[in-house]
C-alpha positions in Angstrom: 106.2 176.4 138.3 104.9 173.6 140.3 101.8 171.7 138.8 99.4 169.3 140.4 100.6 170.5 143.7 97.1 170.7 146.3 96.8 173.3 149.1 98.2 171.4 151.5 100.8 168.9 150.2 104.1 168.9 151.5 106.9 169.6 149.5 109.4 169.4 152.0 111.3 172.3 151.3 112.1 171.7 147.6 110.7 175.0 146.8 113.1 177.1 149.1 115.7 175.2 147.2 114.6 176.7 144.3 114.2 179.9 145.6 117.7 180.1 146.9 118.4 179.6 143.2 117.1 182.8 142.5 113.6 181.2 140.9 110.3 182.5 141.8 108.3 179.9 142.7 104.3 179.2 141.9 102.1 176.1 142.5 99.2 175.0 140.5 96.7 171.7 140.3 96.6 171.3 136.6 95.1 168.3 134.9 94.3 169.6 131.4 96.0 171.1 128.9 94.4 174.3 129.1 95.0 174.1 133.0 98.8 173.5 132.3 99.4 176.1 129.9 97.8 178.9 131.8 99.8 177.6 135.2 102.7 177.1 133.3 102.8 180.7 131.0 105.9 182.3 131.3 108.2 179.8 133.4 110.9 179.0 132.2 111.2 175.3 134.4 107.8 173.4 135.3 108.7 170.2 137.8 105.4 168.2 137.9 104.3 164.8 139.3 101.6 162.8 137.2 100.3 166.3 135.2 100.6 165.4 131.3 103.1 168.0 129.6 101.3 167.2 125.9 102.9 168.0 122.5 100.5 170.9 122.6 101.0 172.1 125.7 104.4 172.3 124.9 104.0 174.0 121.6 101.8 176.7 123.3 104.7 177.2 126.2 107.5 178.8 124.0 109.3 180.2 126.6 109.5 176.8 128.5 113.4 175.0 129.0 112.9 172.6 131.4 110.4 169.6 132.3 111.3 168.3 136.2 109.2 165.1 136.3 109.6 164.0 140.2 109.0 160.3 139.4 111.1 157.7 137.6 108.5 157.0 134.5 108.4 159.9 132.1 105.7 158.3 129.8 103.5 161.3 130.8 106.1 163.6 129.3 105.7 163.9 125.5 109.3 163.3 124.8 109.4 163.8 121.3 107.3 167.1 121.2 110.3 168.1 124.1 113.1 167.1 122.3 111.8 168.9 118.8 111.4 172.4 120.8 114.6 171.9 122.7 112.8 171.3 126.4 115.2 169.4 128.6 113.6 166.7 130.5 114.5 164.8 133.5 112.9 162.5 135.9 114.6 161.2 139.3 115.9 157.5 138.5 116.9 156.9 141.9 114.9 158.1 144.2 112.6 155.3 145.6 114.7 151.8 144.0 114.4 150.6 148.0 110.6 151.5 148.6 109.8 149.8 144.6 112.3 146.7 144.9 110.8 145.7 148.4 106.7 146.1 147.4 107.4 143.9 144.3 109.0 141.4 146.8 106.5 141.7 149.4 103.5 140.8 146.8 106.0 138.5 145.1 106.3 136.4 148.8 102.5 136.9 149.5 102.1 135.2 146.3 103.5 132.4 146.5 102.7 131.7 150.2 99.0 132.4 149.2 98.0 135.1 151.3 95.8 137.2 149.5 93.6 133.7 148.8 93.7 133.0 153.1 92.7 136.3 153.7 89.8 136.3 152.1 89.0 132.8 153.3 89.5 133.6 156.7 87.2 137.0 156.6 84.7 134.7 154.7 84.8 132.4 157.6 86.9 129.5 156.7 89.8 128.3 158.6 91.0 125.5 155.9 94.8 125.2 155.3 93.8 123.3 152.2 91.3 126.2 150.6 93.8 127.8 148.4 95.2 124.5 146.8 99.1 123.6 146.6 101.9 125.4 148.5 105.5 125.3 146.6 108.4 125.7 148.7 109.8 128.9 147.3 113.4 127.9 147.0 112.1 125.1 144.8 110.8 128.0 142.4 112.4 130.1 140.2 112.1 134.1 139.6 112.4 136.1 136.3 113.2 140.1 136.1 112.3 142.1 133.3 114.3 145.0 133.4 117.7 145.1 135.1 117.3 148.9 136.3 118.6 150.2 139.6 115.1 148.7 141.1 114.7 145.1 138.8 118.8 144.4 140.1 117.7 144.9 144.0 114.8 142.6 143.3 116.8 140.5 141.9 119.2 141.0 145.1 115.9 140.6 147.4 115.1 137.1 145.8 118.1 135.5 146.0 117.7 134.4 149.6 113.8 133.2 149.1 114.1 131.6 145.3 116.3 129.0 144.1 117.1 130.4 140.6 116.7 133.5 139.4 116.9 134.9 135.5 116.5 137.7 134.0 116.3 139.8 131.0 117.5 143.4 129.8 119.2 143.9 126.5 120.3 147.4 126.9 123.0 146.5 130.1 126.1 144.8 128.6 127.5 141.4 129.6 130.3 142.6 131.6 128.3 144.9 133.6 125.8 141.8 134.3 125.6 140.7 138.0 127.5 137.2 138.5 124.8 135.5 140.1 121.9 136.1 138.1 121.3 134.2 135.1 120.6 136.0 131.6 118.0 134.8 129.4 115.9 136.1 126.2 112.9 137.5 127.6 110.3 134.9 126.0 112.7 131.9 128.1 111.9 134.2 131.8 108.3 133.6 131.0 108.4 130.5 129.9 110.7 129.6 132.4 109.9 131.5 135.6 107.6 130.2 138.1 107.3 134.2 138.9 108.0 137.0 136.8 108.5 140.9 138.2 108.0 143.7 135.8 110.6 146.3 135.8 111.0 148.1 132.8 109.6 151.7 131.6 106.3 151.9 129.3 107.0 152.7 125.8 105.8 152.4 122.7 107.8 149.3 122.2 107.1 148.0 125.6 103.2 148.7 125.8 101.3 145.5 125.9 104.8 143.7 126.0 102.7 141.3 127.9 99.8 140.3 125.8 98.3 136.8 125.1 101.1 135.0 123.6 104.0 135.4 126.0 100.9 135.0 129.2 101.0 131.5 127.1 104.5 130.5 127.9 104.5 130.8 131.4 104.1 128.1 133.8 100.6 126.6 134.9 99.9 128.2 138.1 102.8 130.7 137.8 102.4 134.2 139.0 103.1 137.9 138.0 104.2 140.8 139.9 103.9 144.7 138.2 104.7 147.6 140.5 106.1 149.3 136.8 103.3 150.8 134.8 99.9 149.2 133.8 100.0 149.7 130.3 102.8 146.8 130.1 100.6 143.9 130.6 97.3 143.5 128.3 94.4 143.5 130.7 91.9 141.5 128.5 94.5 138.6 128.1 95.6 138.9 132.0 92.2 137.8 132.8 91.9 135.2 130.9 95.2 133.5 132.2 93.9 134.2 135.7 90.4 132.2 134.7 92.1 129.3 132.8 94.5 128.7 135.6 97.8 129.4 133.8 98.4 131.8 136.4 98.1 131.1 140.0 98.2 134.5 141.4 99.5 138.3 140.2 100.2 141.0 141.9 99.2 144.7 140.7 100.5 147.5 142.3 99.6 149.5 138.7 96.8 148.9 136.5 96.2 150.1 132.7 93.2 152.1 134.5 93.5 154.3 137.3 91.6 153.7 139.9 89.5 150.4 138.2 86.2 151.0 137.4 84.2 149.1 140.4 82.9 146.5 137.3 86.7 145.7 136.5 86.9 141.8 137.3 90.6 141.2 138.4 88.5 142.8 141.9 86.9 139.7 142.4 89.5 137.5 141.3 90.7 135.7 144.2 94.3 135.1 143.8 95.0 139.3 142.7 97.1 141.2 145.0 96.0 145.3 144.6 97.9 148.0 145.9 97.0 151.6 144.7 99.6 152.8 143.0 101.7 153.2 146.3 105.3 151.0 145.8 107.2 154.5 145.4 105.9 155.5 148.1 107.8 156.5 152.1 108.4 159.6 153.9 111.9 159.6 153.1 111.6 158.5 149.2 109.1 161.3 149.0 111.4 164.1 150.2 114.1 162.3 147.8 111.8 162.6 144.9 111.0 166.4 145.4 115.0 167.4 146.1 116.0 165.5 143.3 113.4 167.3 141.3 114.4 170.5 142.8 118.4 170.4 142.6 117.6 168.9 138.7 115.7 172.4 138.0 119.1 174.4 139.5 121.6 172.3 138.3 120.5 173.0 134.3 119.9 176.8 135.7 123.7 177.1 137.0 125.6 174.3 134.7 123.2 174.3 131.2 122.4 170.8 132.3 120.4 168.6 134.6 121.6 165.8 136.8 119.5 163.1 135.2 118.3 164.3 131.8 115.8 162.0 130.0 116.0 164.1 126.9 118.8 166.6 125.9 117.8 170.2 125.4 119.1 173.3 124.2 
């Protein structure tokens, strides 16, 4: 069972893959939990995109075995509510690290060289190289990961060239699988010592909010932000108020704590916020990754008892 699939959407052949598996295959749009229960009553396997899979959808799906997420973040997935009923779930980690890696680098570079600030002053009618204040030479600078995933190690990799140092911070990858030429650090010294820090760490309930008021504090004055991970990381209220008293210079969003922002939100008329719509994932060739990864999870626990990339361990 496929939910919040529209008429129309390509799949690019995942579901024959199921199919060949011997599955019977149905698509549904499902955004509530009523709408996910009836779609998903009876299947065994349900491989969704955004579509929440709540604790009580789950618990009113008692024939269900397997939740196929075909993103990397599984924070729609109730995980503990799976785990309890003996759901496997798995997402597909790998999938897009090239697409992801590059758009934090891209707004990470536009950042710094000020581009979001000289587009607007051009479109406004300007033509002053001095309008958006001072330009650093970027290999003067240094640049902080959070989260030394598949995708925060190829920014790191990306940034090498551009930046002069860069740090990072992940406690769950062990010294002696650390990459040589990035430097470790405690995650309160990248933001206090990071002229630009990229997000790249799942939301959890320990990481939500992870940056909030305090830790927007230690960062450099006019230092910028990059997040193409989930909104929910960064505390909006506290965001906005580094932007207005200058502590940062510049951020880049590419995920927001609301989705789409309400046409009130103020970081749209901030002028040194970078917005993308919740796009970095996205290319033609990482989107037919994500749904055969999705697909060939779904029929490796069918033939094997297991998927490739569980996220939680089933029964």
């Amino acid at each position: 069972m496929y939910l919040d699939v529209v008429e129309g959407v390509d799949l690019h052949g995942a579901p024959a893959i199921l199919e060949a598996a011997g599955f019977d295959v149905h698509c549904a749009l499902a955004r509530t939990d009523e709408q996910v229960i009836r779609a998903a009553r009876g299947a065994a396997a349900v491989l969704t995109g955004d579509s929440v899979v709540s604790a009580a959808a789950i618990a009113r799906l008692p024939g269900l075995r397997i939740v196929a997420t075909c993103t990397v973040g599984v924070d729609h997935i109730d995980l503990d509510a799976a785990g309890s009923a003996g759901v496997w779930v798995c997402n597909v980690p790998g999938a897009a690290t090239e697409e992801v890696a590059v758009h934090a680098m891209a707004m990470a570079l536009a950042l710094v060289r000020h581009l979001p600030q000289f587009d607007r002053h051009v479109r406004a009618g300007g033509w002053d190289y001095l309008a958006t204040g001072t330009l650093q030479r970027p290999s003067t600078l240094t640049l902080g990961v959070v989260g030394m995933g598949r995708i925060g190690r190829r920014v790191a990799t990306l940034g090498q060239p551009f930046f002069g140092r860069v740090i990072a911070h992940d406690p769950y990858v062990d010294d002696d699988a650390w990459p040589s030429d990035v430097e470790r650090a405690e995650l309160d010294e990248v933001f206090a010592s990071a002229d630009l820090v990229s997000l790249h760490i799942a939301l959890t309930a320990e990481t939500r909010g992870l940056v909030d008021q305090r830790r927007l504090g230690l960062m450099r004055d006019q230092s910028y932000l990059v997040n193409v991970s989930r909104g929910g990381l960064v505390d909006h209220d506290a965001l906005l108020a580094a932007l207005d008293d200058g502590r940062l210079a510049g951020v880049g969003l590419d995920v927001l704590s609301a989705e789409p922002p309400h046409p009130d939100d103020p970081l749209l008329s901030q002028p040194g916020v970078l917005l993308s719509p919740h796009v970095a994932f996205l290319s033609t060739d990482a989107e037919r990754g994500y749904y055969h990864s999705q697909a060939e999870n779904v029929v490796s626990w069918l033939e094997t008892g297991r998927p490739l990339t569980p996220v939680v361990e089933g029964t």
